[in-house]
C-alpha positions as CSV (number, residue, x, y, z in Angstrom):
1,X,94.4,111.5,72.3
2,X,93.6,107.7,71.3
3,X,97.2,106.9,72.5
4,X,96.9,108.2,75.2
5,X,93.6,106.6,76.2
6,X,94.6,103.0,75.0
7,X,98.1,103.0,76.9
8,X,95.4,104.1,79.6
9,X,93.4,101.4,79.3
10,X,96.4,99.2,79.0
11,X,97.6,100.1,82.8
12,X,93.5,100.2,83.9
13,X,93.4,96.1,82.5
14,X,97.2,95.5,84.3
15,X,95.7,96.2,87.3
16,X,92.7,94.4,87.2
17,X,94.8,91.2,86.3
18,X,96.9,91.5,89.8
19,X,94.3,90.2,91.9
20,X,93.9,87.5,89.4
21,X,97.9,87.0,88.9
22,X,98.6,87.2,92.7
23,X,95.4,86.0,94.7
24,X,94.5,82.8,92.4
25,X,97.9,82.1,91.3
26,X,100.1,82.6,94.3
27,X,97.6,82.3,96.7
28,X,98.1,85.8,98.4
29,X,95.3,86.8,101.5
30,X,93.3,89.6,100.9
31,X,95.4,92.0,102.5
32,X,98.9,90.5,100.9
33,X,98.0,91.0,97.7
34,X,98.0,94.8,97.6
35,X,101.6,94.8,98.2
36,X,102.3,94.6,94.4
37,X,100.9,98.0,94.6
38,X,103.1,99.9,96.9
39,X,105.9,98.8,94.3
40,X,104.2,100.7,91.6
41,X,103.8,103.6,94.6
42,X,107.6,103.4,95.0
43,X,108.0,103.9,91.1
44,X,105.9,106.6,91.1
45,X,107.8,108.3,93.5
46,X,111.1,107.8,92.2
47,X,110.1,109.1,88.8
48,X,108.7,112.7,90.2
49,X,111.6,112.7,92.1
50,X,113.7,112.0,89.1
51,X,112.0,114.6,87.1
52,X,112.1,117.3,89.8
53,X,115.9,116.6,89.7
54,X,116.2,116.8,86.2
55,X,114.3,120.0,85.9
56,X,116.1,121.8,88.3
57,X,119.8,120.6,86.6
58,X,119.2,121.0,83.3
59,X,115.8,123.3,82.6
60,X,116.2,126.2,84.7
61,X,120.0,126.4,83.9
62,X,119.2,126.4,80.8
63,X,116.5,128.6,80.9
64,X,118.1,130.8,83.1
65,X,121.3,131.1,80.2
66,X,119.2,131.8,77.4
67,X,115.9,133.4,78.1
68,X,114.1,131.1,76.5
69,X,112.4,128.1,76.9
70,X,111.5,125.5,74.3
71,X,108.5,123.2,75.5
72,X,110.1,120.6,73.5
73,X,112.7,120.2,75.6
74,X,110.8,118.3,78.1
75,X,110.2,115.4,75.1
76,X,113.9,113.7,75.9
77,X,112.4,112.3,79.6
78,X,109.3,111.7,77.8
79,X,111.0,109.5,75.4
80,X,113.7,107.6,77.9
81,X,110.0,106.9,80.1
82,X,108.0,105.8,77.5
83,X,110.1,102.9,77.0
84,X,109.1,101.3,80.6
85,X,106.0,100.4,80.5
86,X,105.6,98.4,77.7
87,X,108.6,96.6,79.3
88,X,106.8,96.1,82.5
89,X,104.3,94.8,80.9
90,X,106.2,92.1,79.2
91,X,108.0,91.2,82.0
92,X,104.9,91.1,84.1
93,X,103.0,88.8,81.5
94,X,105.8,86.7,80.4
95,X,106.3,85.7,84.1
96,X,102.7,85.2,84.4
97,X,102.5,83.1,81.9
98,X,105.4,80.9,83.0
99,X,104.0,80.0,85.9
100,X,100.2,79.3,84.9
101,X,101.5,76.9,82.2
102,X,104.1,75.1,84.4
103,X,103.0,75.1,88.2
104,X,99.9,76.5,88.5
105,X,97.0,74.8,90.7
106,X,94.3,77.3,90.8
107,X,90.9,77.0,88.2
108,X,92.1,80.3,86.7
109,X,94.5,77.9,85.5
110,X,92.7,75.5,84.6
111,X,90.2,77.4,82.5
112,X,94.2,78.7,80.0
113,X,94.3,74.9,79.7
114,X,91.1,74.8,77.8
């Protein structure tokens, strides 16, 4: 349960810092910068989509083959999905980072000087 709600609060504090990230640093209007959003939407949707596939190739065969079901099975997504995240998250502050020590004009900026 405490992994679950710190990788929770992980994603709540990622976005919170896209306003900061794409407003201040690369001065999007109000209205551009909830684009970054509709890519997370698009993940979202290719993943359920993903999983709907996979469960309908490989858990009702299976299921439907042997009888019997093993909630376990389900763990093998769980572990190949896990993994993107925390990679997201690196990419997203390593590129952050890039540009607020290098070419960034905004006081957010400034104030990482400091």
């Amino acid at each position: 349960m405490v992994v679950f709600c710190s990788v929770g609060f992980l994603v709540v504090v990622w976005f919170e810092a896209f306003p900061m990230v794409y407003v201040d640093i690369h001065h999007f209007s109000l209205g551009a910068s909830g684009l970054p959003f509709l890519g997370l939407m698009v993940g979202c949707l290719a993943a359920g989509f993903g999983y709907i596939c996979w469960n309908y190739f490989y858990v009702e065969p299976h299921f439907k083959a042997t009888g019997v079901f093993v909630p376990e099975s389900r763990l093998s997504v769980a572990l190949f999905a896990s993994a993107f995240i925390p990679v997201s998250l690196l990419i997203f502050g390593m590129f952050f980072l890039s540009l607020a020590f290098t070419s960034c004009d905004s006081s957010y900026c400034r104030r990482l000087d400091r």
